[in-house]
N, C-alpha and C positions, 0 to 999 in steps of 0.2 A: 504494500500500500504506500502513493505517493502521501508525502506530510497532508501537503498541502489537498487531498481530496477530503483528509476528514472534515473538512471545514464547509456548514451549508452556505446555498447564496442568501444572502449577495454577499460573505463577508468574505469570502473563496475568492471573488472578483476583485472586491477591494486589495487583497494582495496582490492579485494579479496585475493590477496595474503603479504597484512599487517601481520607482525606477531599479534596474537591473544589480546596480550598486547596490543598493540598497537595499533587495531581493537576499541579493547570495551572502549576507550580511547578517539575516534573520537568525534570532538565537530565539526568543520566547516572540510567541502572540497570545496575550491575556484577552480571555471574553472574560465580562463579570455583568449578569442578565441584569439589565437597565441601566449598566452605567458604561462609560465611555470605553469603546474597543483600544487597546495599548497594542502596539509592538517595542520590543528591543533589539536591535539592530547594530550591533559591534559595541553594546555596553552604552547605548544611546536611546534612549526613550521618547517616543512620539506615539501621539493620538491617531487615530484614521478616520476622518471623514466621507461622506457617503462617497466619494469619488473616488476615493482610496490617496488622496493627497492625505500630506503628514500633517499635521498641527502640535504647536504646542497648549491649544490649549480647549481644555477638557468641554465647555461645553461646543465646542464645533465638532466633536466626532458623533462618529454614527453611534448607535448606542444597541448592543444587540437586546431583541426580546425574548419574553421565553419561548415563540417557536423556533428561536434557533438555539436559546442553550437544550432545548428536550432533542433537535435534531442532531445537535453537534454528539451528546451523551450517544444516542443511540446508533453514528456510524460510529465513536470509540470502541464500543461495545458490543458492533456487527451483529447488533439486534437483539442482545440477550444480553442483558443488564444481568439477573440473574446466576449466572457462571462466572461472575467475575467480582464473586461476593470476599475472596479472600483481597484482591488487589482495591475494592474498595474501604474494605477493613484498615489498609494503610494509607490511603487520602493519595493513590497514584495509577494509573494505567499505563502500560508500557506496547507498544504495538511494531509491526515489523519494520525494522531499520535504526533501532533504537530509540526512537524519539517517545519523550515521557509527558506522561499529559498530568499534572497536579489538577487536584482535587478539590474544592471548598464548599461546605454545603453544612446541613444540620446532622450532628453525631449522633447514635444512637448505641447506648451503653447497656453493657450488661453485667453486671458481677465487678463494678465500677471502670469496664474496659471496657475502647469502642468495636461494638460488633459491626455494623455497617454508618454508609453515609447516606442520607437522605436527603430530598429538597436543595439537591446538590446544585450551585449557581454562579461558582465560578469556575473557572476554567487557566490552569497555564502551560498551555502545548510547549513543550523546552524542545528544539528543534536539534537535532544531534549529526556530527559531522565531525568526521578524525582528521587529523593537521597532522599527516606524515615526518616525521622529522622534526615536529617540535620537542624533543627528547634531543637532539641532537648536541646542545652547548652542555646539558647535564649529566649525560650517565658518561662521560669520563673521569666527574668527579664521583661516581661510586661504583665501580670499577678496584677491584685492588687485583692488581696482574701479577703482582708474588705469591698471593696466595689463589687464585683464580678463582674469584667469586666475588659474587654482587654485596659491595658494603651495606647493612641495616639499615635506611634511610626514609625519613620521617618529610613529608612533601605540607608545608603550612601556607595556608591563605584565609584570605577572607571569602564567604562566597563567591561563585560568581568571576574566581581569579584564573581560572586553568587547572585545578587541582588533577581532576577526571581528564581532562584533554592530554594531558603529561602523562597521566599513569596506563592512557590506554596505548599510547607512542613507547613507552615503555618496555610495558608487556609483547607488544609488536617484534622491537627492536633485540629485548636481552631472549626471545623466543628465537627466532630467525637468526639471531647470531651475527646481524648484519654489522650494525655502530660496534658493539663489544668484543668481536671474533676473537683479537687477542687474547681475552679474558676468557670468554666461554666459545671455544671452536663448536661449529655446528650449531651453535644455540645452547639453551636450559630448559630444563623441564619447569615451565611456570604453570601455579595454579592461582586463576581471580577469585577472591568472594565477592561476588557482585549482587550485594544484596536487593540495593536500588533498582539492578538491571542498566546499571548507567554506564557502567565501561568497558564491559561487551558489548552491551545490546543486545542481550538475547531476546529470541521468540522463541517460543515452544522449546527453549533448551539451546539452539543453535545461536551462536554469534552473531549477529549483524555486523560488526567490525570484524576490520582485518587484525586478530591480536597475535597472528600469529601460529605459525606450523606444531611448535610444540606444547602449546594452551592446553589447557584446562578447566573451564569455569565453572563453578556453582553459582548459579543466577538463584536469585529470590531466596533467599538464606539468611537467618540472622551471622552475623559475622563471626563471634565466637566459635557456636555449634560448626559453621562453615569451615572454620580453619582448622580442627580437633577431625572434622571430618577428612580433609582433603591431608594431614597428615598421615594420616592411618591407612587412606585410601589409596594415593595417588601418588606418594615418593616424593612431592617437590621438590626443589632445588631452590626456588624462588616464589614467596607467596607474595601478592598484590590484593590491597585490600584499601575500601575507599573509607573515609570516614569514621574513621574511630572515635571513640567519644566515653563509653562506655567503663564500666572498673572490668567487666567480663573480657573487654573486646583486648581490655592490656595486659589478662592474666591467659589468655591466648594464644600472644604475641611474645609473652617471657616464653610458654612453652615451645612455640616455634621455633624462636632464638635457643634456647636450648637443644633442641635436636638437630641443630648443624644447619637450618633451612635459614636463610637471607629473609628479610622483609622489608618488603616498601608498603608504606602505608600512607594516609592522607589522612588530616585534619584541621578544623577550622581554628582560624587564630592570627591575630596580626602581624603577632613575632614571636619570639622564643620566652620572654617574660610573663605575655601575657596566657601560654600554654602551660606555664608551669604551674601555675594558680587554678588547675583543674585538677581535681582529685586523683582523676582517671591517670593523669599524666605524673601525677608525683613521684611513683614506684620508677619508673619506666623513665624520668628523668633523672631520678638519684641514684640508678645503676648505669647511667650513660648506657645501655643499651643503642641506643640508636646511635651509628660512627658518623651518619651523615644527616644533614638539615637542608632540605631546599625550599627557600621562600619565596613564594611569587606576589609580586606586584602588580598592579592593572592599569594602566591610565587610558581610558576608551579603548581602542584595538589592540595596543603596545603592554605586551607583557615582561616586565624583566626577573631575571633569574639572578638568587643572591645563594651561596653556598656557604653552610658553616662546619666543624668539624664536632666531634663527640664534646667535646671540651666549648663548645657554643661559639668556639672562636670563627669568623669571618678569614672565609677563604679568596682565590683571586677571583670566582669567578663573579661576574658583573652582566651580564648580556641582557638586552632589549632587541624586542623583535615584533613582529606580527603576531599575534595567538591565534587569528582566524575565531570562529565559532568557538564558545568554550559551556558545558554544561560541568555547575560543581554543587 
């Protein structure tokens, strides 16, 4: 399925007539029923008007109703709202090619946890697209070529920075053996937990990205249980995991790091101070477990790359680039 078909008319049109630039630039399009249609466009925010020109400002966009959020729901959901009672359980649909549709609507609780969403009326299509080679300036610095293998490396941003677009270049990259060959000939056996579904892109189990000849994913998985699984299971060499957050997700991570396996993991956070002041993260920083820190910056398209070592010290690398599309 192309993105752009789940979308009913006329708001499908309205894209359609984005200028080109500005098309291949789409990262989210927010519907929210009765109020102003948004897109974000290279970390740029503008309204849409019935013509599909941009605006900045809120009351000149078109404004969708609810017969287009009830239609948009039901091509998400290819008619059966229904069978898709666990992915509305976590306030997200994921469909082929990776692209993740968020959720907002009225929660409906059971045993004080949300069992579904109802009366659901907003909408944020997160538009997904891999940037081959943006991994390129950073996995030399985690890379260790005396000992041949992937340094333990902690990937920090603020939403919205590249976190996911890096980790899925990555995974691509130390799989295929291409950037790292010195390091790891032929590639590594890497396995994703890709809970969200956000850095493969799976459907039905299969990848939508290219992550890679020697992958592995578990899609839809909480992260922990994920990575306890694909130990035991699957041999990694290299686990990839997006979003940590959790005390479970870092007593996971010690165990990985103990059985010989590398980790790259992701998580939100502005810098390395303001990460330390998360409970999750205090164990896991006072063992310097992780040898490497990469932190991404955003300014509109331009993403820069900062590297720090186990010890938080600030290494050379510096780079600013293009990020293209980035979903985190």
């Amino acid at each position: 399925m192309d993105w752009l078909d789940l979308f009913p008319e006329p708001v499908r049109s309205m894209l359609r007539r984005l200028p080109q630039t500005v098309f291949d630039r789409l990262e989210e399009v927010r519907i929210r029923e009765n109020r102003p249609l948004e897109i974000n466009a290279g970390g740029e925010h503008h309204f849409l008007t019935r013509n599909g020109s941009m605006t900045l400002q809120p009351e000149e966009a078109y404004r969708p109703d609810k017969e287009d959020t009830s239609r948009l729901l039901d091509l998400i959901s290819n008619h059966s709202l229904y069978t898709m009672e666990e992915e509305l359980r976590k306030g997200f649909i994921t469909i082929p090619g990776g692209h993740r549709i968020g959720l907002a609507g009225r929660a409906v609780l059971s045993g004080g946890k949300v069992e579904h969403l109802r009366d659901i009326s907003g909408f944020n299509v997160r538009i997904a697209r891999a940037v081959p080679g943006i991994a390129d300036p950073v996995l030399p610095y985690m890379l260790d070529e005396r000992s041949r293998r992937v340094l333990h490396t902690l990937v920090l941003s603020p939403p919205q920075h590249g976190k996911t677009t890096l980790l899925r270049d990555l995974a691509r990259q130390i799989s295929s053996g291409m950037a790292g060959s010195r390091s790891a000939p032929g590639g590594m056996k890497v396995c994703i937990i890709d809970e969200r579904s956000e850095i493969a892109g799976s459907y039905k189990g299969i990848p939508g990205f290219d992550v890679g000849p020697r992958t592995d994913v578990m899609d839809a998985c909480p992260k922990a249980e994920g990575m306890m699984m694909m130990i035991r299971s699957m041999s990694p060499e290299v686990i990839i995991v997006d979003e940590i957050g959790r005390v479970e997700d870092a007593e996971a991570i010690q165990e990985a790091l103990h059985a010989g396996i590398s980790v790259i993991a992701s998580a939100h956070g502005r810098d390395l101070s303001e990460l330390s002041r998360r409970p999750a993260f205090q164990a896991l920083a006072g063992q310097t477990l992780f040898e490497r820190y990469i932190l991404l910056e955003r300014k509109g398209q331009h993403i820069s790359f900062r590297a720090a070592d186990a010890k938080q010290r600030m290494l050379a690398l510096t780079v600013t680039g293009k990020g293209g599309s980035n979903r985190c």
